[in-house]
N, C-alpha and C positions, 0 to 999 in steps of 0.2 A: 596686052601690055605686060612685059616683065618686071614684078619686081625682085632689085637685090639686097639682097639683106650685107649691108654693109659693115662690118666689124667698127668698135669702138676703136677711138685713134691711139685709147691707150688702155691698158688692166685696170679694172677696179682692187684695189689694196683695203686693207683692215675694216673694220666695224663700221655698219652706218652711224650717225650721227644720230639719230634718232634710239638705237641700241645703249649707246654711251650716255645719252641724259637719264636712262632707264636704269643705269647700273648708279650714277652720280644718286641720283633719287633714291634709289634702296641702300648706300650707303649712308646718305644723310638722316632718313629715316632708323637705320642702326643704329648711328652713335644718339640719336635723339631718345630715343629709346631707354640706351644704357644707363645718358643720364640721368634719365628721370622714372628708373624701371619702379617706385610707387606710385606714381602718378599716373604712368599708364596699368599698372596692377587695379589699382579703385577704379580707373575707369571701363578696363574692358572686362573684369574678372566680378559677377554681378556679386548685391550683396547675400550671403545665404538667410534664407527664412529661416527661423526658426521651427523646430518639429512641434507645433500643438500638442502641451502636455495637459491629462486631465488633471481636476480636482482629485482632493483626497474625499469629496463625498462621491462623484462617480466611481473610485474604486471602492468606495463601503460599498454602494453599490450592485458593484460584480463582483464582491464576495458575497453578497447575501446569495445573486441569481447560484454561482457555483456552490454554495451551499446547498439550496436547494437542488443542486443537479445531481448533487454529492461530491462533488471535486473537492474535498476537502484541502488539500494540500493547497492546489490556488487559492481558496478563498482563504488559507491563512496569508499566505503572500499579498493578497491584495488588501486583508487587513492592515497588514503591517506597514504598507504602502501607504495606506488611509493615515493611520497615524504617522510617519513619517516627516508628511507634507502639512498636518494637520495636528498638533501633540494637544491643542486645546480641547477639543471632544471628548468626555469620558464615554460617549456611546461607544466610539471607536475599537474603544478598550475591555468596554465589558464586552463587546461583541466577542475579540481574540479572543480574550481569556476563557469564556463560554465552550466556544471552539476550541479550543486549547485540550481545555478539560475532558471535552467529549471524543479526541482524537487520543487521549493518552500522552500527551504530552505536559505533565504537569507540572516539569520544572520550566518551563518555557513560561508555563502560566504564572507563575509565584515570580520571574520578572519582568513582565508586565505588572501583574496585582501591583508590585511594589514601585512601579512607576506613576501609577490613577491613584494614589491613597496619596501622593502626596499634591498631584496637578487638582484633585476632588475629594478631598477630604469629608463634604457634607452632603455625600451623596450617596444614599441609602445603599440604592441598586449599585453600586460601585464596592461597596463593601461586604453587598453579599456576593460578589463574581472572586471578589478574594477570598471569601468565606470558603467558595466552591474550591479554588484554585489550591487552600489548605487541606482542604478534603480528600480530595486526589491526589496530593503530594504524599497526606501520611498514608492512603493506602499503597502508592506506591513503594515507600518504605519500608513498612508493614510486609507486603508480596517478596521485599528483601529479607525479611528475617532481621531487620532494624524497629524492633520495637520501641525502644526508649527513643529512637530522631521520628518514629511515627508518631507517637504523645505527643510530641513537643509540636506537632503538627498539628494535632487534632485540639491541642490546645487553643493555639492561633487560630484555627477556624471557630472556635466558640466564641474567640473573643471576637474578633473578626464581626461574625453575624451578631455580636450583642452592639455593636457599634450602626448595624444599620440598623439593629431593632430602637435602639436610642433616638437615631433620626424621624424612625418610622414606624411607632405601632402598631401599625397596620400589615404589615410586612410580612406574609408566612412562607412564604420561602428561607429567612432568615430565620424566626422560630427554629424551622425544621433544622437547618443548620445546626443551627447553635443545642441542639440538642443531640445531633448524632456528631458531632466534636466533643461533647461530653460523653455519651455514652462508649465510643468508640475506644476511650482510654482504659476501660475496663476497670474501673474504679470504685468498686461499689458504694464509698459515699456518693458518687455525683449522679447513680442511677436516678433518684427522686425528683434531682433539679431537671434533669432528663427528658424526665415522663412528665413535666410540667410545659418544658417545651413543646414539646412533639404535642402533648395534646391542646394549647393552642392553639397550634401553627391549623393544625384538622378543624381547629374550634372557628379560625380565620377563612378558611377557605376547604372545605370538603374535599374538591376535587382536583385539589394539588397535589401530584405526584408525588413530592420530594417529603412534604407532609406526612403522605403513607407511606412512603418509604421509611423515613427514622422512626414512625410511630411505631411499625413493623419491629425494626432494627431493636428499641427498647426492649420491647416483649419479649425478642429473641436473648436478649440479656437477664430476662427476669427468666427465662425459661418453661415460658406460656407459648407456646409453638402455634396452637390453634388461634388464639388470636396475633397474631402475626400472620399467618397463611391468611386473613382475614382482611389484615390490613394490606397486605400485598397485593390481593384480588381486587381490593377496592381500588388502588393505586394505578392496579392494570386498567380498569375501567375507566379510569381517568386518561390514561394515558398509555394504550396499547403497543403501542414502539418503542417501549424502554429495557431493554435487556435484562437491568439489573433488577428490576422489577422480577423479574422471571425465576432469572438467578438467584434472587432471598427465597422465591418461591419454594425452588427444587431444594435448596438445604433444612426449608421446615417441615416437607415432604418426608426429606431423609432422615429428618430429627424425629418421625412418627414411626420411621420404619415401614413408608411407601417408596422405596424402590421404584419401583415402575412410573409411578406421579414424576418423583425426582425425574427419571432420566426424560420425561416427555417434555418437563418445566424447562431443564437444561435443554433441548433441542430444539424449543420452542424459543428464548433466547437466540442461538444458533443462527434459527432463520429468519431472524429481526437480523441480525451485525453477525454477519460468517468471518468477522474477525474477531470478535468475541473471545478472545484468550482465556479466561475465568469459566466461563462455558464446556469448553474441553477437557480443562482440568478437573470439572465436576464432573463430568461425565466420565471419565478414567477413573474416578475415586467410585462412582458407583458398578462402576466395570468390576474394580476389585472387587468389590463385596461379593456381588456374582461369581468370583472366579471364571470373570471371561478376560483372563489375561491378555488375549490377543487383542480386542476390542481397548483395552483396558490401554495396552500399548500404544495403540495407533490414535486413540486422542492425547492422551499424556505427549507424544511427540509433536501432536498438531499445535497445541498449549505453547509448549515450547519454542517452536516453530516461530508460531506468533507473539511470543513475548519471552527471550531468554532469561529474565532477571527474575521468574518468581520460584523462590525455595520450596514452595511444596507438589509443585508440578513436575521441577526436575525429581522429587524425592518418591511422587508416584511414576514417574516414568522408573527409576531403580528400581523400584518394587516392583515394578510389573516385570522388569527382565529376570530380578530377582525369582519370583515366582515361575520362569520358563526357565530356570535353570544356565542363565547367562549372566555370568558371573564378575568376566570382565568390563561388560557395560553397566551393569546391577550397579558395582563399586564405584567406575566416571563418573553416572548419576548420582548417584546417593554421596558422593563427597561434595560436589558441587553443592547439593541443597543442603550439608550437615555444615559444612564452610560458611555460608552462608547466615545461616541458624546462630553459627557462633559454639554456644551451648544448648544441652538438652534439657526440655520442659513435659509437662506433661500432655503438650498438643503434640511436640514435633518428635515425640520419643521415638516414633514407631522406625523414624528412617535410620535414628542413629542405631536401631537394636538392625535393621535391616541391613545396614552396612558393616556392622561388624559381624553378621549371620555370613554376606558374600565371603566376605575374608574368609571367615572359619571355613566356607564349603570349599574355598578356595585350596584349602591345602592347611590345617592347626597348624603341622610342622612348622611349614615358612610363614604364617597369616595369626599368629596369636597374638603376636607382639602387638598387632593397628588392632586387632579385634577385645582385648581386654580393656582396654581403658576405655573403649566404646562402650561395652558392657557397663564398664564400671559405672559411667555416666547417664546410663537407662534406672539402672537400680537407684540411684539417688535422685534424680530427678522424674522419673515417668512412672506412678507406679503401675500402673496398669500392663505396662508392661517387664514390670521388675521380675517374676517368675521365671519368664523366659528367658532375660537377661541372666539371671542365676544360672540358669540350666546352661550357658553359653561359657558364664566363668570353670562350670564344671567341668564340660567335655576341654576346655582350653589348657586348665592343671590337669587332667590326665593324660592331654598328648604331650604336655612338658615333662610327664614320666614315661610316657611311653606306654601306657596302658588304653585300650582301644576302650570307648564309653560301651 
């Protein structure tokens, strides 16, 4: 059988019909759309969850854990987190400020203190973390060559700790406090009220650091060296990981004229906190004595390295270039920490006789004019070192005649 395939009687033209209700449809769907584009936004556009935030006590937290890991930097951030979310906690706050303290950050800590004294006014341990937080401030001042804004620090931390001792009797970390805020003003009426402190605070608790530590600290003001090296050792025993422990160590060492103790006491610091800035500069101060200038050098810069702002680190680093004979950095350092200083005393004489010593070696001719009144101000204020200062005004008037000393 054949089949034929018979053509259509006529052409199929335009779109099926079934195409056209497809396009009608998608149209309508458009404008339906348009007009109602929130209604279809909430419906097809889901709601967002929110991201699960923690508490401010999970971040206390994981500050404590990165403390304990040493991350310090985080665990001040997640403190501050903590408080943030949570300003009601004085925990929160004596935590940072503790932290604070112990990272060297002590203007950060004084506000905060100043935030928790007013949210916890009746809260012993709240006013001894401020106690601390003035403590740290004025030795930071202090490492300025700002004496008189250091008192007025070490003021406030005496009062400070006699506020938690008002709360709290019992209290020997605040004793301690309030006893090296006294002593630390260098004051000798308030040595006695001092050493009344300090030997409570030991009388409260034996084996509190901070205890031996200002008990120490007093002694070193009465000028009993031995018992301070005494009190320190008992201090350490208490509490083996605390630099500064170390660090009074090696100065009562050097105040005996053991050298070698010193430099083991500063290195033994050192390898508790190898950022230890005060550490270094001890150790360059005992390098001088040795005349191991080069040693002498290379902590002195590490000092600095790690803490630019303290005057008597930049003033042995001058001396030490001083002493090799480099004259142009001798001068950068030693103006830095004479700047600093302000005026010359009988502690810091030695940099301003050393900086007008560069000048002098620098050339009389051109260097007498900065180098005399340097001079001038060793003889008045330093006398220990006023002899040499003399001998310095001497050779300065002979090279303004022209006459070689």
């Amino acid at each position: 059988m054949i089949v034929r395939a018979t053509p259509p009687r006529y052409p199929r033209r335009g779109p099926s019909c079934l195409l056209v209700l497809f396009v009608m449809f998608g149209v309508a769907v458009a404008f339906f759309v348009i007009a109602n584009v929130e209604q279809v936004r909430e419906t097809i556009i889901p709601t967002a969850i929110p991201t699960p935030t923690r508490s401010a006590t999970e971040y206390a937290m994981l500050a404590d854990l990165s403390e304990k890991n040493k991350e310090f930097d985080r665990a001040i951030e997640y403190y501050e987190t903590a408080v943030r979310l949570d300003a009601t906690k004085p925990e929160f706050y004596i935590r940072l400020i503790n932290l604070l303290v112990a990272q060297k950050q002590a203007e950060r800590a004084i506000e905060v203190a100043e935030q928790v004294t007013i949210l916890s006014p009746d809260n012993d341990r709240v006013w001894t973390a401020v106690a601390a937080a003035y403590l740290a401030n004025g030795e930071r001042l202090n490492d300025m060559g700002d004496r008189a804004g250091a008192n007025l620090q070490f003021a406030q931390a005496s009062q400070s700790a006699r506020e938690a001792i008002n709360i709290n009797p019992e209290n020997a970390t605040a004793y301690a406090y309030a006893a090296g805020g006294l002593i630390l003003q260098g004051d000798p009426q308030k040595y006695e009220q001092a050493l009344e402190f300090a030997d409570y605070a030991v009388l409260l608790e034996p084996n509190n650091p901070w205890a031996r530590y200002y008990m120490a600290t007093v002694f070193v003001y009465f000028g009993n060296y031995r018992a301070a090296i005494e009190q320190y050792q008992l201090g350490i025993e208490a509490n083996g990981a605390s630099p500064e422990l170390y660090y009074g160590l090696a100065y009562n060492y050097y105040a005996l004229a053991s050298i070698p103790d010193a430099i083991l006491a500063f290195e033994r610091a050192i390898n508790i906190d190898a950022t230890y800035a005060a550490a270094y500069d001890g150790l360059a101060h005992m390098y001088l004595q040795l005349g191991e200038n080069p040693l002498a050098e290379e902590n002195a810069l590490k000092s600095v390295e790690l803490n630019p702002n303290v005057a008597r680190a930049r003033g042995r680093l001058g001396e030490a270039y001083y002493n090799q004979n480099n004259y142009p950095e001798a001068i950068q350092q030693l103006t830095i920490a004479t700047t600093m200083y302000g005026q010359a005393n009988e502690l810091n004489g030695r940099f301003f006789y050393f900086l007008a010593q560069a000048y002098l070696r620098s050339g009389p001719e051109q260097y007498c004019s900065e180098a005399t009144p340097l001079f001038e101000q060793v003889v008045t204020a330093a006398p220990a070192w006023e002899p040499f200062a003399r001998d310095g005004l001497e050779e300065c008037r002979l090279a303004t005649l022209g006459i070689s000393p």
